[in-house]
N, C-alpha and C positions, 0 to 999 in steps of 0.2 A: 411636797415636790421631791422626786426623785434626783440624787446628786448624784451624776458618772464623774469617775475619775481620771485624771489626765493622761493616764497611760491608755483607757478604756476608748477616751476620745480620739484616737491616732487611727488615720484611716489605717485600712487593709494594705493602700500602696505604700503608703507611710512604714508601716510595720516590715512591710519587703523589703525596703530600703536599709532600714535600719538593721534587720535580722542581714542581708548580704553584707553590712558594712564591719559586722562582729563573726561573721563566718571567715569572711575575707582576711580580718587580722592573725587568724588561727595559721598556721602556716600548715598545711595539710600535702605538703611536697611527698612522703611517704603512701601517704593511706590509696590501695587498691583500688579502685572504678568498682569492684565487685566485692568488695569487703564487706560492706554491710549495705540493709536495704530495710528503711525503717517507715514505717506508716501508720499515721495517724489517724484512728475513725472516730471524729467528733465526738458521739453520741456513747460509744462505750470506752474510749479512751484507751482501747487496746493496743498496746506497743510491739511489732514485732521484729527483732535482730538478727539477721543471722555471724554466723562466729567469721569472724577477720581471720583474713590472711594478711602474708609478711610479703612485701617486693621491692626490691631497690631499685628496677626498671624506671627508665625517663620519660617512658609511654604512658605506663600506670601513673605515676607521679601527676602527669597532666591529666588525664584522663579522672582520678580522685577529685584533683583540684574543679575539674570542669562538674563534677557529680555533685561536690558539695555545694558550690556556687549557684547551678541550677536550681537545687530544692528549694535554696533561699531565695532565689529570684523568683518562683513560680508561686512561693509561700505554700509547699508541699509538705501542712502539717494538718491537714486532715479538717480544715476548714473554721477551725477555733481551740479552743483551748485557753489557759490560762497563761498570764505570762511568768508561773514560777517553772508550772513546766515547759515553758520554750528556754526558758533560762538553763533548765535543766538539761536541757537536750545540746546547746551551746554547750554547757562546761563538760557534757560529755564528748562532743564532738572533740576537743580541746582536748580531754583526757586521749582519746586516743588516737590524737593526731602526734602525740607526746611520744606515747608510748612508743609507738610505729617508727618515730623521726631516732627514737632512742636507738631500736632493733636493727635498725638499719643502719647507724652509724657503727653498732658490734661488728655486724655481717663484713662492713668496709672495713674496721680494724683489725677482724680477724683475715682476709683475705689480703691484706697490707701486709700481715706480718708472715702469712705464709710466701708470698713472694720473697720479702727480704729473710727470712730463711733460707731459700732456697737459693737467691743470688749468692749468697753468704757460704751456703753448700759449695756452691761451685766455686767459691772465690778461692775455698779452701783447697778445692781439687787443684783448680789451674796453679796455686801457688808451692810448685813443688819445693822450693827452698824454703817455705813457712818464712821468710824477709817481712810479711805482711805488704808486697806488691806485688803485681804480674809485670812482667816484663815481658817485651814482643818477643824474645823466646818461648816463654811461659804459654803466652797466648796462642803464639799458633800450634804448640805441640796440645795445649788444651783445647783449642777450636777442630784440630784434623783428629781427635780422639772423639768427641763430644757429635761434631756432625760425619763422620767417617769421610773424610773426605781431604785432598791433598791443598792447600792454599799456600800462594807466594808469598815469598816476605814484601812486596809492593802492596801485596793485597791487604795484610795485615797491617801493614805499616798506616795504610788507612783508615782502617780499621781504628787503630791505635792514638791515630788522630783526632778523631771525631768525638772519641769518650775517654781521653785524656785531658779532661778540664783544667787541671793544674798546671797541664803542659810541661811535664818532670820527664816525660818518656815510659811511663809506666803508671799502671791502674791502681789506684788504692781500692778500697772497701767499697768507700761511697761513689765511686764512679763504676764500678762493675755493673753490670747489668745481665739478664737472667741469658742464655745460651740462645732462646729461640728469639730473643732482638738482635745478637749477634747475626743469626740464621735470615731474619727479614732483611739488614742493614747489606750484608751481601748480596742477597738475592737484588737489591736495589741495584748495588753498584754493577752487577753482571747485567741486567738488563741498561743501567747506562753505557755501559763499554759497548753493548749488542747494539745500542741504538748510535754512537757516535761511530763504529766502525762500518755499518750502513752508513751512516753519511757519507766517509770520506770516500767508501768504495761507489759511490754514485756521483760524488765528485771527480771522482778521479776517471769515472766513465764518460762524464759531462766534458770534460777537458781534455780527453781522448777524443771525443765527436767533436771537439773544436778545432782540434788538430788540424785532424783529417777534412775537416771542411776546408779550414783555410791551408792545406797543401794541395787540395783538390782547386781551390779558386787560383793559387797560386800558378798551377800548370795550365789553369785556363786562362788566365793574364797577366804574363811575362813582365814583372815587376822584380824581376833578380838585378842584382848588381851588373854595369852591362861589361862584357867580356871589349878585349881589346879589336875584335872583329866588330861588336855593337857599333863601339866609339867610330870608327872609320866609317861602318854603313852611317850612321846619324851623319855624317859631313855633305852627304851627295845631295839631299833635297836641299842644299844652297843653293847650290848649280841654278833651282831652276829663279828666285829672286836676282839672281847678281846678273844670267843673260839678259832677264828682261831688264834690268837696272842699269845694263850699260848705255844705254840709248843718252843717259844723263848724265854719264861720265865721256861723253866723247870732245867734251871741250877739253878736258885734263888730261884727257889720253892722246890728241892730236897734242899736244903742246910738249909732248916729251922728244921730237926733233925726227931726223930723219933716221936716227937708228935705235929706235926703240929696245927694252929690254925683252928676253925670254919669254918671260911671265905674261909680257901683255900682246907678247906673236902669239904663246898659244892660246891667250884669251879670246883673240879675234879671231884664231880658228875656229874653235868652240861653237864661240856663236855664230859663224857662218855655215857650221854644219845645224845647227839648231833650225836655225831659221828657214834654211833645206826642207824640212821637213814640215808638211801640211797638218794646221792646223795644230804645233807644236805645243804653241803656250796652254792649249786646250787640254789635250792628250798628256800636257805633263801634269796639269791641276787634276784630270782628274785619277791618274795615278795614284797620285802621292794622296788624294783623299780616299782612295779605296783601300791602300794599305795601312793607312794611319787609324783603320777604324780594327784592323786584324788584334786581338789582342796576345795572340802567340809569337807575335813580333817585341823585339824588346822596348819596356817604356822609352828607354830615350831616344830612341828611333824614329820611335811613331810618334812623340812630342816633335823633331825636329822637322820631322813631316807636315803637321799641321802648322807648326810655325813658319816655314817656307811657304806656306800657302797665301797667310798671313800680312808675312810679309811682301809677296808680290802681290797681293789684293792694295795693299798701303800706297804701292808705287802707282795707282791710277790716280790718287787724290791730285798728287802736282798736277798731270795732263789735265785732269778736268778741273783745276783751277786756273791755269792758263786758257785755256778755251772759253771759261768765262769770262776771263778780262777780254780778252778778243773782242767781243758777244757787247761790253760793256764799249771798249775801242769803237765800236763798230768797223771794226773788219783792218782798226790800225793796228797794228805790231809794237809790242815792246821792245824798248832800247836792247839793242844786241848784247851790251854789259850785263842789263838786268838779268837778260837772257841766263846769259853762262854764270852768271852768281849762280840765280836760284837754283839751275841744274848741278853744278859743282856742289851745293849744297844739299842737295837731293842725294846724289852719289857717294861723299863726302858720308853723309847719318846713313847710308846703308851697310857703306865698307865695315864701320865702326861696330855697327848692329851686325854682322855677322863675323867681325872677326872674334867678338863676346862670346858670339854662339858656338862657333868654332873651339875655340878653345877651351869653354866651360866640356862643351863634350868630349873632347881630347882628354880631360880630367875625370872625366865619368859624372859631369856632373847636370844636373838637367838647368838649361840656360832657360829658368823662368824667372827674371828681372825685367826683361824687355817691360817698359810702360802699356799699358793698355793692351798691346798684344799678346803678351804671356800670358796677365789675366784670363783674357777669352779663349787661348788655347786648354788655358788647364780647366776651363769646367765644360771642354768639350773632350776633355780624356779621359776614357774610361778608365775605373781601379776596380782594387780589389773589394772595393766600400759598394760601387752600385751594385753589386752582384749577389744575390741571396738563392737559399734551399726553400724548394717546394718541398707540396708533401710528398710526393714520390723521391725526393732527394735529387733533383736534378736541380741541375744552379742555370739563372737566368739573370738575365739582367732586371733590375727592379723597375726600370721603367716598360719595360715590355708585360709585366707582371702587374705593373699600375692599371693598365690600356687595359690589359684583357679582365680585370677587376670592373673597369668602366662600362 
């Protein structure tokens, strides 16, 4: 009986396995993709190589590694052979993955030490006092020699910063660096200054167009401090709540005797010329709502306006809560005292609610306290908030803007 040997018994996959796993240990970071190309013909056991090249490339490096690993994985050794020479062929791969990893560590120590020559060249040039440091004198008279060119002491002082590791104010040996990182690290900082001085000139463009926007909305909605002409106009749309209000004050105005004061002669004038005229209380609401809506009238104007409106909309509630008790009476009359309380008291919360108002705008200041009615007047006033830029740059109001979106 024929005896095979235990290495003889390992399948073909077996054998791939294990020949990638002895390839794979080799460190083959060195060796060229195209260094060598070797092939195995079973049958006459012909080897052929060609001569290696040197490269310390990170392309080649992968590229090698990818080239040795394949052969092993594909078992591209020519279909059999023995296993001294696969073994052979391993300790050579090894031998000149050695070599190659050798050659290329020179390449980098000789290339290392030509830099730091050269940094060293120059360390010696910049250090015209031989002190053994550059001082940001030094440096910039050695930077405007070296790149021909004129730099500031800010510039250099930053310079000076970044590769001043000791932080002493000046450059020893081991912190110098060759001229043309000098050359990049500038070039760096001039396109930052290039890129921060675009910013701010486009902010500053950005907050120009803000300006002019909102001085543009400003002169279309008269929201300035109001002038002492403002103050006096905002007093007159009282007039029109107090004529229609007296109707409730004439229990408290008869009761002042037979010779009444000034103020309430020509109050009774007032309103008897008011009431003169057809259709008064009409013509005066809708006034004061056609002007109140102008925004080139002063804000506190056209607040006062809508609040007089307001407020003589407020004085129908008493009539038509007496009308319904009437309704409830059936058709009997409240006690004559009751009477002239409630109307005294009607009178009474309006004097009050307009001398507030009065006076708050005597002051310049816009009389929005009133309960519930100042609420409603101010989110029926227009500002300089609802008003926005189309794209033609014309300003409109946002709710008209909403609608035609709609």
């Amino acid at each position: 009986m024929r005896t095979t040997s235990s290495f003889n018994r390992i399948s073909p996959g077996l054998y791939n396995l294990l020949f990638l796993f002895l390839v794979f240990k080799v460190d083959t970071s060195s060796v060229d993709a195209f260094a060598f190309s070797t092939n195995f013909k079973g049958a006459s056991k012909h080897t052929t190589t060609t001569t290696p090249s040197f490269t310390t490339s990170s392309q080649s490096n992968n590229e090698n590694d990818n080239y040795i690993l394949l052969r092993a994985s594909t078992g591209d050794n020519g279909g059999g052979g023995s296993s001294d020479e696969k073994d052979s062929e391993i300790d050579r791969l090894r031998s000149m993955a050695a070599k190659l990893r050798a050659d290329a560590a020179a390449l980098e120590a000789v290339k290392a030490q030509e830099i730091a020559d050269a940094a060293e060249k120059a360390f010696r040039r910049f250090d015209t006092n031989q002190d053994g440091e550059i001082s940001v004198v030094e440096l910039k008279a050695g930077l405007e020699k070296s790149l021909k060119m004129e730099l500031s002491d800010k510039r250099v002082q930053e310079l000076m910063g970044e590769f001043d590791a000791s932080g002493d104010g000046a450059l020893q040996l081991d912190e110098f660096v060759p001229v043309e990182q000098f050359r990049n690290r500038l070039e760096s900082l001039s396109q930052e200054e290039r890129r921060l001085a675009g910013e701010a000139q486009q902010k500053a463009k950005d907050e120009e167009q803000i300006a002019a926007l909102a001085e543009a909305k400003l002169e279309l909605v008269n929201e300035r401090v109001p002038t002492g002409t403002d103050k006096l106009v905002s007093l007159v749309p009282y007039f029109f709540p107090l004529l229609d209000g007296l109707q409730y004050g004439r229990f408290l105005i008869g009761a002042t005797g037979e010779d009444p004061n000034p103020f309430i002669l020509a109050l009774a004038l007032l309103y008897g010329l008011y009431r003169t005229i057809p259709f008064s209380g009409l013509i005066a609401f809708f006034a004061l709502n056609t002007l109140s809506n102008n925004p080139s009238i002063n804000r506190l104007v056209r607040f006062n306006m809508q609040q007089a409106i307001f407020l003589d909309i407020a004085l129908f509630f008493p009539g038509l809560v007496t009308g319904l008790i009437a309704i409830v009476l059936k058709g009997n009359t409240l006690p004559q005292g009751v009477v002239e309380i409630g109307s005294g008291a009607v009178f009474v919360t309006l004097l009050l609610a307009l001398a507030y108002c009065t006076g708050s705008s005597l002051l310049g200041t816009i009389p929005d306290k009133l309960p519930i009615i100042s609420d409603a007047v101010s989110k029926r006033m227009p500002s300089i908030d609802n008003f926005t830029v189309d794209k033609d740059g014309n300003i409109r109001l946002k709710e008209s803007e909403e609608k035609k979106d709609d």
